[in-house]
C-alpha positions as CSV (number, residue, x, y, z in Angstrom):
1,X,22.2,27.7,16.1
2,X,18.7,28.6,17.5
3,X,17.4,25.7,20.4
4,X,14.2,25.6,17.6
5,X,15.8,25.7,14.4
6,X,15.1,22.0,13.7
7,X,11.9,22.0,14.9
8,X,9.5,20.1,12.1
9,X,5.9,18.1,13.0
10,X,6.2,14.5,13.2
11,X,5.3,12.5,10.3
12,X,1.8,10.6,10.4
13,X,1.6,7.3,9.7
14,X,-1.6,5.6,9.3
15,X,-2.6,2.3,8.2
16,X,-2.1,1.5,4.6
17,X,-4.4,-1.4,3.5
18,X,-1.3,-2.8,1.3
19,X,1.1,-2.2,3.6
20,X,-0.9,-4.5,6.3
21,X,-1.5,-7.1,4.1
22,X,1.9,-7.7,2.5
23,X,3.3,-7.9,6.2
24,X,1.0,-11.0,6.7
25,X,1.6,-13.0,3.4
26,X,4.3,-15.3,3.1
27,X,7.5,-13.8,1.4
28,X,6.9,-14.9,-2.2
29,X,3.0,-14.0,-1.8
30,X,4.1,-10.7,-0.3
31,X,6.7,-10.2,-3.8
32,X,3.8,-11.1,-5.6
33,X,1.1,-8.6,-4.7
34,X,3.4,-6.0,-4.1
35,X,4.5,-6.2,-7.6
36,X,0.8,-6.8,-9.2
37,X,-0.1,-3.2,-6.8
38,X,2.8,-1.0,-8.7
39,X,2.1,-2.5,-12.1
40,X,0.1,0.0,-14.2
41,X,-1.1,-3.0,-16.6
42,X,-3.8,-3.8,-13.4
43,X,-6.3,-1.6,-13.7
44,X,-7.4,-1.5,-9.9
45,X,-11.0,-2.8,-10.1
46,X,-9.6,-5.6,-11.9
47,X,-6.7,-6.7,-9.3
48,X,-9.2,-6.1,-6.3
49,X,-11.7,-8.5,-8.7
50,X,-8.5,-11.1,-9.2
51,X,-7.5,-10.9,-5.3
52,X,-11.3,-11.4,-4.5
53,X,-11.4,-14.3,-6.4
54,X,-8.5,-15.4,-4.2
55,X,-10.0,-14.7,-1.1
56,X,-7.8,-11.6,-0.6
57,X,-9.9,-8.3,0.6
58,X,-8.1,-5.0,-0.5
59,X,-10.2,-2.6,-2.2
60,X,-9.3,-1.0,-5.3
61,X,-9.0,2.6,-3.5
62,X,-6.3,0.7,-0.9
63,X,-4.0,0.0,-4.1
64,X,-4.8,2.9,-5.5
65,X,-3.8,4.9,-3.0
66,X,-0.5,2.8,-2.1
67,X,0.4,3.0,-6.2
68,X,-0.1,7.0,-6.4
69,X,2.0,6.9,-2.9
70,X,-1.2,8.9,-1.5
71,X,-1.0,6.4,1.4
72,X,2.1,7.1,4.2
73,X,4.4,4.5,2.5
């Protein structure tokens, strides 16, 4: 086996809006929202307008990105 063989770039890992935000809710907030992000029956504007109305921030390009797995999830 060559000394290089295995060599591969490091994965990037950059913030993911979701991501930041679930680790700071309480567990069954955090079940919540994570659920509501991967369900395709919340259209995006209308789960960044329901989590406004909460006084939750995360824009509807956050989720998504996080739901399409765009982000580095």
């Amino acid at each position: 086996m060559s000394l290089l063989s295995d060599l591969t770039p490091p994965k990037r890992r950059w913030p993911c809006a979701v991501r930041t935000l679930l680790e700071t809710l309480e567990p069954t907030d955090s079940t919540i929202l994570a659920q509501a992000v991967m369900n395709p029956d919340w259209k995006y504007l209308a789960l960044e307008t329901a989590l406004a109305l909460k006084g939750v921030v995360l824009s509807q390009g956050s989720i998504k990105r996080h739901r399409t797995g765009l982000c580095s999830c």
